[in-house]
N, C-alpha and C positions, 0 to 999 in steps of 0.2 A: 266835111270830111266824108268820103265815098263810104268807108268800114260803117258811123254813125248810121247813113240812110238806110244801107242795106240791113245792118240790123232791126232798125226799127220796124221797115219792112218786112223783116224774116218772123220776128216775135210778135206782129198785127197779125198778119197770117195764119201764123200758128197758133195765137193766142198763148204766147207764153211769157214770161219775164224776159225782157231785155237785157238784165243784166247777163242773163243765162249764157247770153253768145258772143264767142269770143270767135277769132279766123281759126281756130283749130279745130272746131266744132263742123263734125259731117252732117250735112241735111238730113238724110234718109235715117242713119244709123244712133247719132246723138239725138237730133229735132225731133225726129219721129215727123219726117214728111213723105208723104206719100208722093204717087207720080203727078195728081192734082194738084195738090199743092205745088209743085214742083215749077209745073206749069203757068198754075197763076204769077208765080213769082217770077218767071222770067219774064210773061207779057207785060209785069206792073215795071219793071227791071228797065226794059225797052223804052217804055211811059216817059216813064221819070229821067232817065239818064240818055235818054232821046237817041238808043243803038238798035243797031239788029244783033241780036243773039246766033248767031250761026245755030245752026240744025247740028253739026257735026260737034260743036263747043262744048253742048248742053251735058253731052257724057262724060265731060271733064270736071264739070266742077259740079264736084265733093263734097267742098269745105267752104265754109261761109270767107274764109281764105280765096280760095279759088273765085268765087264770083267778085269778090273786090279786085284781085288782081285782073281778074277780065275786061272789068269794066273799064278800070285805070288804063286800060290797055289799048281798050276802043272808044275812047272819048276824046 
């Protein structure tokens, strides 16, 4: 399930509990991720789920919601 990876991947990152994150939860404002972080995660993103992240995408997603629906989107 794409929601399971990205989580997992969001809380390695940031170094926080997993359970913590749910698709409602905003990166910057709930996670407390920076624009590094930001970044690592969309290049690990690309990696793993083998897409390009558009340039223009990145300012849409918000919500740990949003990048699952991205992904589901472009896979």
């Amino acid at each position: 399930m794409v929601f399971d990876t990205v989580a997992a991947m969001i809380a390695k990152q940031l170094k926080i509990d997993v359970k913590d994150i749910t698709p409602e939860k905003r990166l910057v404002e709930d996670l407390k991720a920076d624009s590094a972080n930001v970044m690592v995660m969309i290049m690990d993103l690309e990696d793993t789920f083998n897409i390009t992240v558009d340039d223009t995408a990145i300012n849409t997603l918000r919500t740990v919601g949003d990048v699952v629906k991205y992904i589901e989107a472009n896979t």
